[in-house]
N, C-alpha and C positions, 0 to 999 in steps of 0.2 A: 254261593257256597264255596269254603274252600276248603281242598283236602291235604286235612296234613297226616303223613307216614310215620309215626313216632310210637315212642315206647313212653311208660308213665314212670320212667327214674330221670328223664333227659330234663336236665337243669332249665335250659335253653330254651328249648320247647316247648315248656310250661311258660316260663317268663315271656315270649312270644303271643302265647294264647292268651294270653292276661291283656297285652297291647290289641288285640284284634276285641275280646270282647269290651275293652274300654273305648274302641273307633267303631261297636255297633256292628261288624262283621260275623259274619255265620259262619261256622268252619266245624270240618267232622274228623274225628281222630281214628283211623287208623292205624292200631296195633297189635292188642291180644286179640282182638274177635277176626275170625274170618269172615270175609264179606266173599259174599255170591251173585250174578245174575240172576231178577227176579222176574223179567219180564225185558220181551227181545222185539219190536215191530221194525217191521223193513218195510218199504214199500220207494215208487221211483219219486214221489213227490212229500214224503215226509220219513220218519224214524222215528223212535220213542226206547232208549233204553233205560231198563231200572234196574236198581244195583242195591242190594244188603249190606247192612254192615251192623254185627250187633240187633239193636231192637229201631235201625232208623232203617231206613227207605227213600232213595235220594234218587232221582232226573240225573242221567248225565249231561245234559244240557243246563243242569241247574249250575253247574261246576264252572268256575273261572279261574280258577288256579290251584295249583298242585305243590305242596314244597316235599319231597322227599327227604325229610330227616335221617326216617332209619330205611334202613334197603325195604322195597317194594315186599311187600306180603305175598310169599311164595301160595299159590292155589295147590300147587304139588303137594304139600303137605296134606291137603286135605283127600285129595285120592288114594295117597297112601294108609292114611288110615282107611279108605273106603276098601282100599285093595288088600288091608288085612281082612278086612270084615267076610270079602268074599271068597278068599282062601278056605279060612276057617269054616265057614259054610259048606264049602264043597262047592261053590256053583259051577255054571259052564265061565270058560275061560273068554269068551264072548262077551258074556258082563264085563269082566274086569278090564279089557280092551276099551269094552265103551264109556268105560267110567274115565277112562285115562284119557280117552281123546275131548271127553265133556268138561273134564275141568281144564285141560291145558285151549282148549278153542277160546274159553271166560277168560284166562291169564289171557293170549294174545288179543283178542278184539278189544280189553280196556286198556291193556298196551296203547295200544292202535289211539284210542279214544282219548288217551288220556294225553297222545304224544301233541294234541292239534290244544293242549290248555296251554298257557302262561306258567312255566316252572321255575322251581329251585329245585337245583340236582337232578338227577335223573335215575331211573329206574333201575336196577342193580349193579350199583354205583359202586358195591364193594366189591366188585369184580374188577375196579380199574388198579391197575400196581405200578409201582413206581420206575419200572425199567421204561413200562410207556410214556410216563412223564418225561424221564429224562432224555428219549431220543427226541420228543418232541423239543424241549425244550434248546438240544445240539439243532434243533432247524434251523432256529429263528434266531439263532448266534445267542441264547442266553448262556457264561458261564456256568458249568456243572463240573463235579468230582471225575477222575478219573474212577472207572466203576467197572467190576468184575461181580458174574454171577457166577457161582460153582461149587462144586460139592468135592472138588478133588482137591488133595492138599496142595499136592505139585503144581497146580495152577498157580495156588495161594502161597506157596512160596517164592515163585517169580516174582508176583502181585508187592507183597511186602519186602522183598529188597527193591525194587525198583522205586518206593517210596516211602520206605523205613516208617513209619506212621500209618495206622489205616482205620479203621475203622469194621462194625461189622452192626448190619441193622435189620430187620424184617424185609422178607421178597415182596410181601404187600402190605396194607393199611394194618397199622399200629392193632395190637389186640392188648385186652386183660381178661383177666380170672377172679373172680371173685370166689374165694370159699367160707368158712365161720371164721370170723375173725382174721380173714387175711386176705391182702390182694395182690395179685402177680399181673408185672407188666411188662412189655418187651420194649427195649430201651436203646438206645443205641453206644455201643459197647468198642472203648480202644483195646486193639490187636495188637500185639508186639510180638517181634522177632521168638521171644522167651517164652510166647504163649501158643508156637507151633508146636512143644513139645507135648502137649496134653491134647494137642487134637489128633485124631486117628486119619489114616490116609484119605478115606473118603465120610462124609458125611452129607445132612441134608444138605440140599442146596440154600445158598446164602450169599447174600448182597452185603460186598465190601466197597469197601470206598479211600481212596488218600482221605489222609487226614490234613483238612487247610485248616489254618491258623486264623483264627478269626478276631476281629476288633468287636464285633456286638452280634447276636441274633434278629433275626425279623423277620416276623408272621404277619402275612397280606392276607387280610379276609379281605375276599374278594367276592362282591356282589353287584347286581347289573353295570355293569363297567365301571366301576367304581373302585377303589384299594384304600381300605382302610389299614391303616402299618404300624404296627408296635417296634418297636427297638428295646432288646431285652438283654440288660448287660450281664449277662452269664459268666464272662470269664475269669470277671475275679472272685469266683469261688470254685475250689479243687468239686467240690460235688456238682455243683453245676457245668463245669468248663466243658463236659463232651454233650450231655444232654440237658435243657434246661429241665425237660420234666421232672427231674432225679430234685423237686423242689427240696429245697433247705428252711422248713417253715420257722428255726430260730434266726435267719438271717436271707428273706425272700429278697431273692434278685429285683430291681429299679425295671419298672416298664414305663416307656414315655411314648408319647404319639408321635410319628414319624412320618417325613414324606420322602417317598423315595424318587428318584429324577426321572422325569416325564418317559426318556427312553424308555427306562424298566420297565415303568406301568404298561408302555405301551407292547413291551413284549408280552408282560405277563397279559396283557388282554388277550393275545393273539395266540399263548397258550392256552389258556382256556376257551378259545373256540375251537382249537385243534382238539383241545380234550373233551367236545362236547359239553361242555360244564356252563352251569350259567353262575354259579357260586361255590366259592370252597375256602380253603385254609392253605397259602402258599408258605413255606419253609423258605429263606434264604438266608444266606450270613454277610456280613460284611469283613470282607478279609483283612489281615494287616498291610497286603500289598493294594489294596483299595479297590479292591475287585466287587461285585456283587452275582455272588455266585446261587445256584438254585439246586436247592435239596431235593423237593417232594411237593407235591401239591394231595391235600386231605379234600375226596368231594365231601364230605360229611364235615367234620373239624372241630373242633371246638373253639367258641369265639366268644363267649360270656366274661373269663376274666380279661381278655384285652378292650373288650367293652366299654368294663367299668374303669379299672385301670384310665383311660386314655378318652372314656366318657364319650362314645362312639354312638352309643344309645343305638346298636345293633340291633336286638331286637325289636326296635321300635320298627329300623328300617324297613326289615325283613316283614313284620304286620304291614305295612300302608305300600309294598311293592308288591305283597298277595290281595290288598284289596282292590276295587273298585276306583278309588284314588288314580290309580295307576295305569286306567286301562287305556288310555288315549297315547301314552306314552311309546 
C-alpha cells in the first residue's frame, strides 16, 4: 500500500495515481478526510497498528511508501473542533486536556511510524524556508545572492546602495489565493532606489536579494539522487525577465532539457541531504559572468510542465520509485 498526502486539485498527483494504477499498485489518498487510530497492539514479540482514513481501514505494516505531496494532515484540527465542542458543553476542563493529549500522541506515533517507510518529501515540509536553504547551500560552496532579511527601511537602504538592483521575494514557500474569478500570487518583485519612497520605515519582514544578471533559468527536480534540469530562457521577455512565473501565454518562454556539470549535481545532492529532502524543486540561474548560482529549493514544487516540456515522464518516475519495483534498491 502506498500513502499519498495530496489534495484533489494537484495536477501532478492525479497524473501520478493514473501511473501507479496502470503498474497494478495500491495506494490511499490522503486529504480532506481525516484519518484516526483504530486499533493500537503492543506486545515484546509482535505489534499490529490500524489507522482510518475516510471509509478504508489499512495495517501500518501494510505501507511501503509514503510521498508527501501536500503537508502532512494536521490531527490538531480535529481536537480543536473537539475542543469547541467541550467548551460549549460546559464540561470539566479535564476532558479537553485529554482530548488534546489523545490526538496529538496519534499525530506523533504515525510520525514515528511513518518516518521507518521509503518517502517523498517529508512531513511538514511547509515549514522549511528559504534562509534555511540558503545558508545550507553557503556550506557546501554553492553560489547564492547576497541576501537580507528585515523589516526595517534603514537596513534596506544600505542593502540597495550597495547593489543598486535588488530584488524582493517571500520569507517562505511561494503562496496563492484563489478568490471568484481571480487569483493572487506572490512573485518575486525588482526594488529600486525610487521604490524606497513608498515604503514606510518599518514593515513585515522581507527577503531581499542583489539582483544578478542572468543568461537562462533552471529548475532541478530533484528525485532519488537523480536532477532532472530544465533551462528556461526567460530573459528576453521584459515580463518574464525577473520572474518566469509572470508566464506570457501569447509568447511562452523555450524550455529545453539540460544537464547541468556533475559538480552542481553533486552539490545540489548534498543539499538536499542537509535539507532532509529526498525530492523537491531546485531554483538556479545561469549568470552572464558564468556562475551557477542557487535561489531556493521547493520540498513540494511543481514539476508537470518541465515534464512534459523536456519529456522527463516524471511522474512515471515518481509511480515505480513508490512501488514495489524499487524496493531492493
Amino acid at each position: 500500500m502506498i500513502i499519498i498526502f495530496s489534495n484533489t486539485s494537484d495536477s501532478s498527483a492525479k497524473k501520478t495515481m493514473q501511473w501507479l494504477n496502470f503498474i497494478n499498485e495500491p495506494f490511499l489518498v490522503i486529504g480532506e478526510d481525516k484519518f484516526t487510530i483504530t486499533s493500537l497492539q503492543i506486545s515484546n514479540s509482535n505489534e499490529k497498528i490500524m489507522f482510518r482514513c475516510g471509509n478504508i481501514e489499512c495495517d501500518v505494516k501494510d505501507i511501503q511508501s509514503i510521498w508527501y505531496r501536500s503537508e502532512f494532515i494536521n490531527i490538531k484540527d480535529m481536537y480543536y473542533n473537539y475542543s469547541a465542542f467541550v467548551k460549549e458543553k460546559n464540561l470539566q476542563q479535564s476532558i479537553q486536556t485529554y482530548l488534546s493529549d489523545y490526538w496529538f500522541a496519534q499525530k506523533e506515533l504515525l510520525e514515528i511510524l511513518f518516518s521507518e517507510k521509503k518517502t517523498i518529501g517529508k512531513n511538514n515540509q511547509g515549514r522549511f524556508n528559504k534562509p534555511i536553504a540558503l545558508r545550507y547551500a553557503a556550506e557546501i560552496c554553492l553560489d547564492i545572492p547576497n541576501t537580507i532579511f528585515t523589516n526595517n527601511k534603514k537596513d534596506l537602504e544600505v542593502f540597495i546602495k550597495n547593489h543598486n538592483e535588488i530584488i524582493a521575494k517571500s520569507f517562505d514557500l511561494a503562496f496563492s489565493f484563489y478568490s471568484v474569478g481571480e487569483s493572487i500570487m506572490s512573485y518575486t518583485s525588482k526594488i529600486t532606489i525610487s521604490d524606497l519612497l513608498k515604503i514606510p520605515s518599518f514593515f513585515e519582514k522581507t527577503l531581499f536579494q542583489e539582483l544578478i544578471p542572468k543568461q537562462y533559468e533552471i529548475r532541478t527536480f530533484f528525485l532519488n539522487n537523480v536532477c532532472y534540469s530544465t533551462a528556461i530562457i526567460s530573459q528576453n521577455n521584459e515580463k518574464t525577465l525577473i520572474d518566469y512565473r509572470r508566464y506570457d501565454k501569447a509568447k511562452m518562454n523555450r524550455s529545453i532539457p539540460y544537464k547541468l556539470p556533475s559538480s552542481i549535481e553533486n552539490k545540489i545532492t548534498l543539499l538536499m541531504k542537509k535539507c532532509g529532502l529526498s525530492s523537491g524543486s531546485i531554483d538556479l540561474i545561469k549568470s552572464t559572468d558564468g556562475r551557477f548560482v542557487f535561489l531556493e529549493v521547493n520540498p513540494v514544487g511543481q514539476f508537470g510542465y518541465h515534464s512534459y516540456n523536456c519529456n522527463y515522464n516524471l511522474h512515471k518516475q515518481i509511480a515505480e520509485y513508490l512501488s514495489k519495483r524499487n524496493d531492493n534498491e
